[in-house]
C-alpha positions in Angstrom: 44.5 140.2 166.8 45.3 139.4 170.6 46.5 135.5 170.9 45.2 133.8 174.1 46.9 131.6 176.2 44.7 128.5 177.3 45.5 125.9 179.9 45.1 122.3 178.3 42.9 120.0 180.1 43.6 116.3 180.6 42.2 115.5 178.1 43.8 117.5 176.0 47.4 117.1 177.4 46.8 113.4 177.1 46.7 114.2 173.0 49.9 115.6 173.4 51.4 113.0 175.3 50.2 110.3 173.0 51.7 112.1 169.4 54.7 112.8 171.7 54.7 108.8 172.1 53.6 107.7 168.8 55.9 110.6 167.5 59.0 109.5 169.3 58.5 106.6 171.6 58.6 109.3 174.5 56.5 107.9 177.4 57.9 110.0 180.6 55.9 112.3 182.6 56.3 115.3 182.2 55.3 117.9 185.0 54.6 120.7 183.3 51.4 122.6 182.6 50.7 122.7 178.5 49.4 125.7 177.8 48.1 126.6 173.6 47.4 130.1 171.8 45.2 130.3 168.8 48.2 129.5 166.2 48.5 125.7 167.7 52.0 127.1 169.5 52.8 124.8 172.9 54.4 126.0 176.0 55.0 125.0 179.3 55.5 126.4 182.3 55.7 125.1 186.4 52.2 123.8 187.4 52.1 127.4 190.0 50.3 128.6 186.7 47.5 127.3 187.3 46.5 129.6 190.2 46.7 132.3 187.8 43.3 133.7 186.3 44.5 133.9 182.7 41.5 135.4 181.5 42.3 138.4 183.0 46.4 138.6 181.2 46.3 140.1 177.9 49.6 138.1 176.6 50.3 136.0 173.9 53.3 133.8 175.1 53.7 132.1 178.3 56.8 129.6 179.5 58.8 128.1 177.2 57.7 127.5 173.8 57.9 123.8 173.1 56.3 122.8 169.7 53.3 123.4 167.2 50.8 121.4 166.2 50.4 121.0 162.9 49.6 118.1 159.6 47.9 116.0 162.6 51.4 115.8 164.6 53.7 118.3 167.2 57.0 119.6 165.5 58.8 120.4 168.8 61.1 123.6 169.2 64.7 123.3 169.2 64.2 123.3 173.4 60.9 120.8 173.0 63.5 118.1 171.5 66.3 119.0 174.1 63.7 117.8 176.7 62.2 114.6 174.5 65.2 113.6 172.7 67.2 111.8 176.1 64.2 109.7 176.3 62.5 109.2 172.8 63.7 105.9 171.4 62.6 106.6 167.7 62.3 109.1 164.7 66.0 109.8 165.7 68.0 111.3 162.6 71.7 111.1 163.2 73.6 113.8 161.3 77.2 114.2 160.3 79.3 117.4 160.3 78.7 118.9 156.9 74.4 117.6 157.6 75.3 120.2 161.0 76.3 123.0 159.4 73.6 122.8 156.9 70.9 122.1 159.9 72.4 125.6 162.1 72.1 127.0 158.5 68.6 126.6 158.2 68.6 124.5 154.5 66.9 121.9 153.6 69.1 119.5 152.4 68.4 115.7 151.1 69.3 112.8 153.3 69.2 108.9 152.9 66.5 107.3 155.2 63.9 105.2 155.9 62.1 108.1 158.4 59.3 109.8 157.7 57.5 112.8 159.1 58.4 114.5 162.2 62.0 113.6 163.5 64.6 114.4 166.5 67.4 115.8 164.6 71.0 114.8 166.6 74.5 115.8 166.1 77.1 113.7 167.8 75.0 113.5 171.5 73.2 116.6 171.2 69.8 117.0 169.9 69.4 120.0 167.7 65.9 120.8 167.0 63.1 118.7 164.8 62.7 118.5 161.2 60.3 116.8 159.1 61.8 113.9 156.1 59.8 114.4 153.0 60.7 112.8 149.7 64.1 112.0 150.8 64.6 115.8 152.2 65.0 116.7 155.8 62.7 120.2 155.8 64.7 122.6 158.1 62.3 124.4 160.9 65.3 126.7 163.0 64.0 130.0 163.3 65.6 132.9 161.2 66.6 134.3 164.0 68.6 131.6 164.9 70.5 130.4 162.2 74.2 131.1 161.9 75.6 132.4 158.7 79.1 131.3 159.5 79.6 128.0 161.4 83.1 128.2 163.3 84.6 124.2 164.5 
């Protein structure tokens, strides 16, 4: 099944601007264009997009991928909280070393909190991707492809 791309309207990019508020206390501007497919995946990509007929592309990915929506909220990418995390002033999770190497990992791994739902996972002054705290348990969402099997210091 082809996925299509689709430019959000304002209305639509206002959604995402108020879960990434309510989400993380982000409340920059960002200058991008949002654009969805039909499996909820964000992306964005320079506003020259929009002189581009879409409708005539057959392609399924577009700019950089920078969250899903899903469970009525936006789980960013690993590059989505890079981009919120500077400026989000809450749902920050803090981890330590051994939490790290767990997180590049890919486990889930229980954590003491008071967070819940989507967070902005951050080692030392980096942020690291997004996770989601449920019962007490930091859900891991780094892509297969991307976790490390062996974590060198």
């Amino acid at each position: 099944m082809m996925q299509h791309l689709k430019i959000l309207n304002s209305k639509e990019q206002k959604n995402i601007r108020k879960l990434l508020k309510e989400e993380f206390g982000f409340e920059e501007t960002l200058e991008y264009v949002f654009l969805i497919n039909n499996k909820q995946r964000v992306y964005i990509i320079n506003r020259d997009i929009e002189r581009v007929d879409l409708e005539t592309l057959r392609i399924d990915a577009m700019g950089l991928y920078f969250g899903t929506l899903e469970g009525g909220g936006l789980r960013l990418s690993i590059e989505g909280s890079q981009i919120i995390g500077p400026k989000a002033n809450k749902n920050i999770l803090e981890i330590n070393d051994k939490q790290f190497e767990l997180w590049l990992k890919g486990v889930d791994f229980e954590i003491e909190t008071t967070l819940l739902g989507f967070v902005l996972v951050k080692y030392e002054k980096e942020f690291v991707g997004c996770g989601r705290i449920k019962n007490d348990v930091l859900m891991n969402f780094v892509p297969k492809a991307r976790r490390l099997t062996v974590v060198n210091k």
